[in-house]
N, CA, C and O of each residue as an XYZ file, in Angstrom:
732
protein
N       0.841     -1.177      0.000
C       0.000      0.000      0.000
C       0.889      1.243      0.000
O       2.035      1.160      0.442
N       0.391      2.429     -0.493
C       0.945      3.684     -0.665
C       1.155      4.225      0.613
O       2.041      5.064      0.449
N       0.843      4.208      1.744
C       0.911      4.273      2.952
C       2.084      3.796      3.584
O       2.699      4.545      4.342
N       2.456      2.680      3.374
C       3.665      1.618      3.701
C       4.840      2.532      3.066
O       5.689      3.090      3.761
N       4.779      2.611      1.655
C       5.531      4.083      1.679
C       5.725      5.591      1.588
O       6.647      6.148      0.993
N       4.814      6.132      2.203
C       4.765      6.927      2.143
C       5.084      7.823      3.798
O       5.710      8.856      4.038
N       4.323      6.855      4.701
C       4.601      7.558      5.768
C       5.987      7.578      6.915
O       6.180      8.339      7.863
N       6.750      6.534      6.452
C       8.239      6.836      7.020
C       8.870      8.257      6.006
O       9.445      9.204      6.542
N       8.689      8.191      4.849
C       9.361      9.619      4.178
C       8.557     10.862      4.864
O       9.240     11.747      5.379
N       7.185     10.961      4.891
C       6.700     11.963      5.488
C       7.060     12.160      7.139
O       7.313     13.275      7.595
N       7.052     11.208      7.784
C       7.661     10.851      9.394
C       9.206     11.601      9.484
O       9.695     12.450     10.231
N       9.542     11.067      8.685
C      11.294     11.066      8.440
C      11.512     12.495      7.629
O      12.591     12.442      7.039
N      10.850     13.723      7.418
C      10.386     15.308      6.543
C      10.417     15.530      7.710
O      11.528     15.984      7.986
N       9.385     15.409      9.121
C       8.969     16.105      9.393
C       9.848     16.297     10.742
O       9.851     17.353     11.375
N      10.775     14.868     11.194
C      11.461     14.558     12.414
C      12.957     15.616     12.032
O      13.654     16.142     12.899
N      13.176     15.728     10.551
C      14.133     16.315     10.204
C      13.903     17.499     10.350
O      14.779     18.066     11.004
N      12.513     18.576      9.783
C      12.515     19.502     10.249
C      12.515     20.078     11.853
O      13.373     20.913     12.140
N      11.896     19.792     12.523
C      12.234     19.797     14.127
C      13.730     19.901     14.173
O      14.246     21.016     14.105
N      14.590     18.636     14.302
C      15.721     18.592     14.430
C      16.446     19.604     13.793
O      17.534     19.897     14.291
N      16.088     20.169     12.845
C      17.143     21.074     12.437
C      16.458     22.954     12.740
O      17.011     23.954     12.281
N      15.357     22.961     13.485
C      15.077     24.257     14.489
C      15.716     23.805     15.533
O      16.254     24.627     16.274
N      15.802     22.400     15.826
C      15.938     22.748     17.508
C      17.278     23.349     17.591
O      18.136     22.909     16.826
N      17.629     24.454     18.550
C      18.824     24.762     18.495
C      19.749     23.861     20.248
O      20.603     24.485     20.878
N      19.497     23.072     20.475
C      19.750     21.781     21.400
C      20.699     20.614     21.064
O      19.953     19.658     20.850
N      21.484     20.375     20.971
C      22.400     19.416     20.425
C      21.693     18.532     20.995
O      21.161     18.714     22.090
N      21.570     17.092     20.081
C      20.657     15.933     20.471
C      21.201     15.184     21.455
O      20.563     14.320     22.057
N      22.505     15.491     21.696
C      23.294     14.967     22.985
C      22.584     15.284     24.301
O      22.072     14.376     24.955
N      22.547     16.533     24.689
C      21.809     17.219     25.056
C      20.240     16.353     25.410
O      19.868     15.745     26.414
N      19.769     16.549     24.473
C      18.382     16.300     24.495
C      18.012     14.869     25.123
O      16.925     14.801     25.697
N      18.960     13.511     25.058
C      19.056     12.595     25.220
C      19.394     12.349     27.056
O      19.011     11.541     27.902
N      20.267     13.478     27.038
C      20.190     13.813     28.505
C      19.585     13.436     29.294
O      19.574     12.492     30.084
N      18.738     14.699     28.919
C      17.609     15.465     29.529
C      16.778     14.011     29.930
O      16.509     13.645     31.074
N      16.445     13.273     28.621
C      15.670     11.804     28.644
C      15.695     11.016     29.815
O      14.804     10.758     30.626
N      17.436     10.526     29.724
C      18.196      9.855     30.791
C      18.031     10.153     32.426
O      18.119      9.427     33.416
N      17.778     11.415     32.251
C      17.902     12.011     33.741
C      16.599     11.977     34.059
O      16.366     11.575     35.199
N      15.506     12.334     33.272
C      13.763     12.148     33.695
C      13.572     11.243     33.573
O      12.463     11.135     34.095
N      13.923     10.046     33.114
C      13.645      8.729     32.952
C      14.462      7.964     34.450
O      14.009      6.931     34.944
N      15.894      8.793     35.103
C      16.256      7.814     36.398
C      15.569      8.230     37.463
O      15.267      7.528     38.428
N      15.225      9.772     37.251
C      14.577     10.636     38.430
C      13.249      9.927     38.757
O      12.823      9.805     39.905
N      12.490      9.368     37.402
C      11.301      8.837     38.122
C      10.709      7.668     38.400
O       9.641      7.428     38.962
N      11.623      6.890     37.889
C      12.617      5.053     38.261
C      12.552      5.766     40.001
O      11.687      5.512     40.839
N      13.637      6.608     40.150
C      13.875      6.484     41.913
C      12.638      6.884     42.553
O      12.087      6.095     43.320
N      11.949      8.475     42.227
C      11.138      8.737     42.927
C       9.916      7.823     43.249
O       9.329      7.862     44.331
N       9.507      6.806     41.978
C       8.605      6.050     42.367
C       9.236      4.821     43.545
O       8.751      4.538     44.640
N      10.403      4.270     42.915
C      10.726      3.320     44.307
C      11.066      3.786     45.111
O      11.161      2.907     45.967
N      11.478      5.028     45.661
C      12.299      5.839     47.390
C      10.898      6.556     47.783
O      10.829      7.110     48.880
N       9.720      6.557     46.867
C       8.681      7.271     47.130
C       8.847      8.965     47.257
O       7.844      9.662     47.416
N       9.612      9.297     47.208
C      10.176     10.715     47.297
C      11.233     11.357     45.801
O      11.327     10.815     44.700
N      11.839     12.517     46.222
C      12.513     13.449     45.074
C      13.558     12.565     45.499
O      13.723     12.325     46.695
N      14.462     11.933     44.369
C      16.027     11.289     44.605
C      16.518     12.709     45.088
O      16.025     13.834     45.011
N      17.913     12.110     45.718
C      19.221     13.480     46.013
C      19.754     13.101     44.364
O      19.297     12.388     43.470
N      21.032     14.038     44.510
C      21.564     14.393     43.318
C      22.762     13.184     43.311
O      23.391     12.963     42.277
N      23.005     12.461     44.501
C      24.116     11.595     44.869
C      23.228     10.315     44.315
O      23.893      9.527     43.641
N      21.894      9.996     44.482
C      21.283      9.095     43.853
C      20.690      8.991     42.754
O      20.267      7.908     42.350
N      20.570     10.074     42.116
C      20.558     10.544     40.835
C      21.812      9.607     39.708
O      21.734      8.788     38.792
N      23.108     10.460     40.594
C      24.285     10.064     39.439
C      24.126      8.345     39.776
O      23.592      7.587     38.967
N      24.634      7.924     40.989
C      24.594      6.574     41.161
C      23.647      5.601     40.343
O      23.971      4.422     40.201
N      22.629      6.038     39.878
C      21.286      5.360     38.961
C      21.881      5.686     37.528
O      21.519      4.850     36.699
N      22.556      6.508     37.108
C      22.883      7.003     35.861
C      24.335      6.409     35.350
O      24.743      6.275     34.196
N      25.026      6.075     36.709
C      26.591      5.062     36.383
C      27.392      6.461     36.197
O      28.592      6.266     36.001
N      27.107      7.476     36.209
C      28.281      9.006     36.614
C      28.720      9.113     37.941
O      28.417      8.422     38.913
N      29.611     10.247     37.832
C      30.184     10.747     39.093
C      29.236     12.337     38.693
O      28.968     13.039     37.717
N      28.986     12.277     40.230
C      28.155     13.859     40.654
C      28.312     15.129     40.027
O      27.388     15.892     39.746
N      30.037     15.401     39.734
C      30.098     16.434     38.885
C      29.876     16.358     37.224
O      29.857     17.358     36.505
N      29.733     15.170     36.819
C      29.581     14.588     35.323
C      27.911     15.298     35.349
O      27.287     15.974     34.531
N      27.536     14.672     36.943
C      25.614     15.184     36.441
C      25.370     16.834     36.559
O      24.597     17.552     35.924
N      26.158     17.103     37.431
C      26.181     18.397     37.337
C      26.450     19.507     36.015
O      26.220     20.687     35.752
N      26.737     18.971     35.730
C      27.543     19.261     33.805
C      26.289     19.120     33.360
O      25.655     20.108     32.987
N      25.749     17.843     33.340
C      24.454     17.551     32.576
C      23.869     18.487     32.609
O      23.655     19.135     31.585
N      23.220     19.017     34.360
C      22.341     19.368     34.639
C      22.005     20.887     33.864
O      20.980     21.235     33.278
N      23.436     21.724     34.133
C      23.758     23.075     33.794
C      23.605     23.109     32.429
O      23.287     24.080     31.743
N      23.915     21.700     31.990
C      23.696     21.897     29.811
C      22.274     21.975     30.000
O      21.803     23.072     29.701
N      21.738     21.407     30.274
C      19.916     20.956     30.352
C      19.076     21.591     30.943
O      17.914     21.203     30.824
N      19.376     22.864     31.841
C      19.319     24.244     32.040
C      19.133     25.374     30.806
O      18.230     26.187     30.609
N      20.604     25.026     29.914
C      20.656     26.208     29.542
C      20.116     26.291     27.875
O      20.012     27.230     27.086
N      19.756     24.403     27.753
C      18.844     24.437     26.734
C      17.273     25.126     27.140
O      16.451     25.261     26.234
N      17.059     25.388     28.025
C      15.386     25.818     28.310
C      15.485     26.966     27.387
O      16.525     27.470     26.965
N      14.114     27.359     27.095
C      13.399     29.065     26.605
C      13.856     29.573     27.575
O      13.949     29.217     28.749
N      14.174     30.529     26.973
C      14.293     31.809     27.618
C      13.334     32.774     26.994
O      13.381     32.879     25.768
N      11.892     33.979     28.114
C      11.061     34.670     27.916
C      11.800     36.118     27.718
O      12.679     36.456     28.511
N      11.349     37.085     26.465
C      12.091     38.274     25.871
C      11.668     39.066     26.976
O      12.246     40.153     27.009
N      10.684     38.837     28.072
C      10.413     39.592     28.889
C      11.130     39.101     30.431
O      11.106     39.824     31.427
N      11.692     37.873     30.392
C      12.242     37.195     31.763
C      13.710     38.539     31.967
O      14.631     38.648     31.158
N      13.505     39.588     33.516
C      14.702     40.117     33.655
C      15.725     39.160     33.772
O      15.689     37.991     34.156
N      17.042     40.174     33.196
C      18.584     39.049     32.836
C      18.947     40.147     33.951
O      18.393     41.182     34.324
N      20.298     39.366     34.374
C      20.901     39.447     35.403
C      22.404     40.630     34.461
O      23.135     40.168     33.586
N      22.478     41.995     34.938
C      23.559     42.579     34.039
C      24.637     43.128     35.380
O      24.244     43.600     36.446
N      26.174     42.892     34.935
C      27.023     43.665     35.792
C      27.438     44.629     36.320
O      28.305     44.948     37.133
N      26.256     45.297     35.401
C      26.011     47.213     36.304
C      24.716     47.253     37.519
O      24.238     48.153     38.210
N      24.525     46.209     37.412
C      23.613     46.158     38.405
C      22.033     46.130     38.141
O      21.043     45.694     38.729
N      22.285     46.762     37.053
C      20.418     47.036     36.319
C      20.440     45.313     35.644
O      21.293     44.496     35.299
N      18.594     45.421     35.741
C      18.633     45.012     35.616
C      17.856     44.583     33.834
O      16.785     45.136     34.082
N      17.741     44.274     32.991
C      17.369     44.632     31.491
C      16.301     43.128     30.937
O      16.507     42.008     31.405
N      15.366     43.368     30.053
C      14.680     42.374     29.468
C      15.753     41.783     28.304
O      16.532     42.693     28.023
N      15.985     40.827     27.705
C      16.157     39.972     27.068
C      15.583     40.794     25.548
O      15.992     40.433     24.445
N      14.997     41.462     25.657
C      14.166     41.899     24.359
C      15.064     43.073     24.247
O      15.434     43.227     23.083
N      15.632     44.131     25.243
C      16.186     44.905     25.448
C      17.660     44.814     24.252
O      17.903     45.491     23.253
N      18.414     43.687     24.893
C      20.041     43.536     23.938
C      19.398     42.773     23.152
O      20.174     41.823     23.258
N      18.240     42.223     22.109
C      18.209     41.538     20.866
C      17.966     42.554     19.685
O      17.265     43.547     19.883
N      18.553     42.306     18.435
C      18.653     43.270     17.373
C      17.054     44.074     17.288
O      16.200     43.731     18.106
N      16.803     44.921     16.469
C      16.050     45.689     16.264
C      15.372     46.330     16.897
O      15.684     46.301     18.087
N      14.080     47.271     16.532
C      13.503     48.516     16.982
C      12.679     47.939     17.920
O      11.902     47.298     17.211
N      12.214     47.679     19.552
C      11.373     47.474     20.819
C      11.374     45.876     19.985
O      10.482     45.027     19.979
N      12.247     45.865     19.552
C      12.225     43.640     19.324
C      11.125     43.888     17.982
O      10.270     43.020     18.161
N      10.946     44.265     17.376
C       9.945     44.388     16.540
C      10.433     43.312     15.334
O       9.570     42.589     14.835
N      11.609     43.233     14.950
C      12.178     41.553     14.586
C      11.751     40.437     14.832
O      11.274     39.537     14.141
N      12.105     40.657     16.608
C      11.984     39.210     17.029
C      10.837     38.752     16.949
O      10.601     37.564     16.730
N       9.489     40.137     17.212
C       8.091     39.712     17.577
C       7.793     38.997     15.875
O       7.335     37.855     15.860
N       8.063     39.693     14.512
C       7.946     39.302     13.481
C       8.054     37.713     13.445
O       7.169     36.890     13.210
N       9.746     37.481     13.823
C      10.210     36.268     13.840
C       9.082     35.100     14.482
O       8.700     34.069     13.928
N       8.696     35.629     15.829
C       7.886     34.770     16.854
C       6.664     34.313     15.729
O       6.294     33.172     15.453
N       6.208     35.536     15.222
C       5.051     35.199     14.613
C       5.253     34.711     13.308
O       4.116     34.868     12.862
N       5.683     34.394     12.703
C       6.378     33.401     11.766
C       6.539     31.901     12.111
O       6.057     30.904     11.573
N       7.407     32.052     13.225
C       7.361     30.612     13.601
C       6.039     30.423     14.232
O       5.630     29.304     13.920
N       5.271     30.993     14.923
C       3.737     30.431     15.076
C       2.815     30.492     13.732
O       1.704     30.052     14.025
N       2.827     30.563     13.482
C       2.303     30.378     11.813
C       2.746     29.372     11.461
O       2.007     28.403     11.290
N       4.162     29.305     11.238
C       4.444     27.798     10.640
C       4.248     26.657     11.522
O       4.564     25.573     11.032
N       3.631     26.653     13.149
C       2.805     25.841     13.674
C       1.485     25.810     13.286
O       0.756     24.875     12.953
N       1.325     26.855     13.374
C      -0.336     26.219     13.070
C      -0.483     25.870     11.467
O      -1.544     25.517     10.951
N       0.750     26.026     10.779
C       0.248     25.138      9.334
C       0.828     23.808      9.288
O       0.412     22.959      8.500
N       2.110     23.525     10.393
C       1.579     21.848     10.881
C       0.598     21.500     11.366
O       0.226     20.339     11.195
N      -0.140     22.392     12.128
C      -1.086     21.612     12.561
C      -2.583     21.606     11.636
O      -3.469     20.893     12.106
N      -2.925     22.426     10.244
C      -3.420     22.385      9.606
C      -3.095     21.093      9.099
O      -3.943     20.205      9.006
N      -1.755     20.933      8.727
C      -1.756     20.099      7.478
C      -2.199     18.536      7.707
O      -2.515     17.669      6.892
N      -2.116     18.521      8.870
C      -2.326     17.684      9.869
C      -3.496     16.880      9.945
O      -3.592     15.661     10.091
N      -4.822     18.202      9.760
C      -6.067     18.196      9.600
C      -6.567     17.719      8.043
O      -7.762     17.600      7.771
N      -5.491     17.466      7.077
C      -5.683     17.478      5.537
C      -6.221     15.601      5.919
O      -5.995     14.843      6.863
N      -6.952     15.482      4.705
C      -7.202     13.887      4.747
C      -5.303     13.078      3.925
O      -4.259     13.486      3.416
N      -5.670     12.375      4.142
C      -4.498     11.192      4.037
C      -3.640     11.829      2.893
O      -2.524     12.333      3.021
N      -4.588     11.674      1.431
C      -4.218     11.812     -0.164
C      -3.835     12.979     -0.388
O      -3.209     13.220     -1.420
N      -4.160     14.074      0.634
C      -3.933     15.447      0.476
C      -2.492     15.714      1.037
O      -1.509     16.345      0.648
N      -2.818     14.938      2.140
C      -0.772     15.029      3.006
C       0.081     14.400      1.988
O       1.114     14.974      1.644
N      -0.285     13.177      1.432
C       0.556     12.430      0.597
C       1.221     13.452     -0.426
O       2.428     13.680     -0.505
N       0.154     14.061     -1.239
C       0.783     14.975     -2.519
C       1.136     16.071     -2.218
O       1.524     16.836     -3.101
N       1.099     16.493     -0.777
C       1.772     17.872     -0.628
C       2.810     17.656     -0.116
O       3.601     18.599     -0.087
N       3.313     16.080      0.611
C       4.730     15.545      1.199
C       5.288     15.078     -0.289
O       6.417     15.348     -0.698
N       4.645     14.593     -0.763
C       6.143     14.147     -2.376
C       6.240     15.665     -2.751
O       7.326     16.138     -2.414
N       5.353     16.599     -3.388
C       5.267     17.383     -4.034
C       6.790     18.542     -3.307
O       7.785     18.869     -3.954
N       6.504     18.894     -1.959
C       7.126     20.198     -1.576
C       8.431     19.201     -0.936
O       9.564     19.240     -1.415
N       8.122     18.501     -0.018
C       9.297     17.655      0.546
C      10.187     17.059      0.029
O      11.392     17.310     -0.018
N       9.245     15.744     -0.621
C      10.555     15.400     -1.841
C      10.690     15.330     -2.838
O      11.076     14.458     -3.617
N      10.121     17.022     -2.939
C      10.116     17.293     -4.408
C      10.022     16.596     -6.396
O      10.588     16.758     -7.477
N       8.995     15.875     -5.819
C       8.428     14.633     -7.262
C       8.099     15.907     -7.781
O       8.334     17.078     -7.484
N       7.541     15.358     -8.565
C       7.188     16.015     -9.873
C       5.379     15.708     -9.958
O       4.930     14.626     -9.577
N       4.447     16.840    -10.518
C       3.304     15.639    -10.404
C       3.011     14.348    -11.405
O       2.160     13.459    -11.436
N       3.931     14.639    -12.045
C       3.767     13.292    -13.105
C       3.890     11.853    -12.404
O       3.205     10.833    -12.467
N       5.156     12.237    -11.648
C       5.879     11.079    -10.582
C       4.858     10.871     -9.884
O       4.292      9.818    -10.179
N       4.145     11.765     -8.640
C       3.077     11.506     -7.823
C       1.762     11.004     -8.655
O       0.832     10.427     -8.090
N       1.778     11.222     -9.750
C       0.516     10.488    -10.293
C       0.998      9.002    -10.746
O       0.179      8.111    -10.970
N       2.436      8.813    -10.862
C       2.522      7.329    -10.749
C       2.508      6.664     -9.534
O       1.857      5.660     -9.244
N       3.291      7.311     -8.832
C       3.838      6.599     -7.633
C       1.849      6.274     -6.972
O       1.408      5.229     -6.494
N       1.225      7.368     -7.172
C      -0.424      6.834     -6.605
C      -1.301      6.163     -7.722
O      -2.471      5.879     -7.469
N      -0.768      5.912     -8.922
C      -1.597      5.431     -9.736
C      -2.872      6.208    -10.140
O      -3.844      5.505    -10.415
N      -2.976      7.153    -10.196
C      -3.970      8.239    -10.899
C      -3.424      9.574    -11.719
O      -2.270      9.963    -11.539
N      -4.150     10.120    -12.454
C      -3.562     11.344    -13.257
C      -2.896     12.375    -12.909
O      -2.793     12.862    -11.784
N      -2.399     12.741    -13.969
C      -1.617     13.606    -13.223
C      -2.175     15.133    -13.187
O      -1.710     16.179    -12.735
N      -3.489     14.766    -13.928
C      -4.649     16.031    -13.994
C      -5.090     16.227    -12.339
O      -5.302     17.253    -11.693
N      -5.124     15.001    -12.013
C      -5.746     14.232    -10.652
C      -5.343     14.872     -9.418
O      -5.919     15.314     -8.424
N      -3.728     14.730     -9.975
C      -2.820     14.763     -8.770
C      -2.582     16.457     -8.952
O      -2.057     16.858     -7.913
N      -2.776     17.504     -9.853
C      -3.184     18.977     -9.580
C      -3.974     19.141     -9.104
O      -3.609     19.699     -8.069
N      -5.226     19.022     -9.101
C      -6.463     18.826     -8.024
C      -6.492     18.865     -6.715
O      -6.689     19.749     -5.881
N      -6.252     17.715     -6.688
C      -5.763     17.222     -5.129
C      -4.566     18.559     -4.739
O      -5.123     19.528     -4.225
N      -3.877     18.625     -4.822
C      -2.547     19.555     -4.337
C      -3.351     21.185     -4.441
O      -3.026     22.007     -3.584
N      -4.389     21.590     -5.512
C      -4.702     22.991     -5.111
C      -5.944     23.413     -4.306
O      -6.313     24.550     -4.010
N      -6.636     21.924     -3.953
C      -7.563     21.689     -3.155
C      -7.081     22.126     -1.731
O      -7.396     23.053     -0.984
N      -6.312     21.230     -1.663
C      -5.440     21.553      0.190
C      -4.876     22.790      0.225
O      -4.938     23.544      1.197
N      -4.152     23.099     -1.136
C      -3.863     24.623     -0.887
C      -4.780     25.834     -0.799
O      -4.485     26.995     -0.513
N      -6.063     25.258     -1.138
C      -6.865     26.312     -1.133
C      -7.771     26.430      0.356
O      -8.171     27.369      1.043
N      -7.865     24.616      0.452
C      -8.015     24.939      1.996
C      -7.100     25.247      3.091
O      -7.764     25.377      4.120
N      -6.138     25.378      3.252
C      -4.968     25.477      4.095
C      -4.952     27.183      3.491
O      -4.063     27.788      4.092
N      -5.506     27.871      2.729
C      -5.191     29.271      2.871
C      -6.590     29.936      3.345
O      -6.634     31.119      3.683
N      -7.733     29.094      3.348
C      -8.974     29.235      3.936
C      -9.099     29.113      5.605
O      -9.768     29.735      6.430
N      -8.061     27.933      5.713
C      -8.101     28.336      7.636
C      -7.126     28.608      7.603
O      -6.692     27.654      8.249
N      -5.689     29.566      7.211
C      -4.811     30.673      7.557
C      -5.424     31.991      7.670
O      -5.238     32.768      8.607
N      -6.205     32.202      6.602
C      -7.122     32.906      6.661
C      -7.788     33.603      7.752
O      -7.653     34.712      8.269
N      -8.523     32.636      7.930
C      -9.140     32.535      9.066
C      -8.937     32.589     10.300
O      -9.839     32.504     11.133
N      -7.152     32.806     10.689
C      -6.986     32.183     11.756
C      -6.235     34.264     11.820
O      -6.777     35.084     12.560
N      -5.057     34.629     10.937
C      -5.089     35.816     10.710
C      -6.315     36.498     10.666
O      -5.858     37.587     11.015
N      -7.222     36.662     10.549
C      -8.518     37.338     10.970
C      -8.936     37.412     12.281
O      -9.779     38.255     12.589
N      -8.291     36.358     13.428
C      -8.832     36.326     14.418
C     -10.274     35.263     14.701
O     -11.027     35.099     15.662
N     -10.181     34.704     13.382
C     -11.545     33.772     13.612
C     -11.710     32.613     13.952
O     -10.528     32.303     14.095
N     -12.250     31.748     14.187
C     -12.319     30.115     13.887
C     -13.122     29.664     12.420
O     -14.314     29.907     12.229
N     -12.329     29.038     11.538
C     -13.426     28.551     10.633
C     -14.434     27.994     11.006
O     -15.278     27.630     10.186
């Protein structure tokens, strides 16, 4: 079935995009795993918060190895453009304050960009099956629609259809959503 291949390439589009926003080294991230995964191994058997000495001991480190961890896995968190930063004159300044442009008016751009390009994962999301299919060969891995009308066995009149259908709905709830509305 077209499914069988189709959805590890679309799986495997979409795990790649993530991975290459996250700005987190996957080392890192694996961490983070390791350490919430021993923390709640102990807390359920000690019934309580582990110490940090039973922490490493569950993890096969020495204390300052977790400590390392801990401070990397810290300093992957968000940081809020409004959270005060700590400065050596004593003042104290927003985060929005030292980032490029006019009152952050960049960054807010930026923010809203990348929320947009969430909520058109999560549109696309909402597309039926045949609609994700031809908009994952089509933009992702870049077929051709001739190709996508083989690879699905229908036209390739077919397979334009389908692709300006979703685009027309996917600009009907963007639409909609820039308006402030619910479709």
């Amino acid at each position: 079935a077209f499914s069988t291949f189709a959805a590890p390439r679309i799986r495997g589009a979409i795990l790649d995009d993530l991975r290459r926003r996250d700005h987190v080294p996957r080392s890192t991230r694996r961490r983070q795993r390791e350490m919430a995964r021993a923390r709640e191994e102990l807390a359920a058997a000690l019934t309580r918060e582990p110490s940090d000495e039973e922490l490493a001991e569950a993890l096969g480190i020495d204390l300052e190895t977790l400590w390392s961890w801990k401070q990397d896995c810290e300093q992957a968190g968000w940081l809020s453009l409004d959270q005060p930063l700590d400065s050596r004159e004593g003042r104290s300044m927003r985060a929005q304050e030292i980032l490029p442009g006019e009152d952050g008016e960049e960054i807010e751009e930026e923010l809203n960009i990348a929320q947009e390009a969430d909520v058109l994962r999560e549109e696309i999301l909402k597309l039926n099956e045949q609609e994700r299919t031809v908009l994952s060969l089509y933009y992702f891995e870049e077929l051709k629609l001739r190709e996508i009308a083989e690879v699905l066995g229908v036209t390739e009149s077919r397979i334009s259809q389908i692709r300006w259908k979703a685009i027309k709905r996917l600009r009907e709830r963007m639409g909609h959503l820039r308006e402030g509305a619910t479709p």
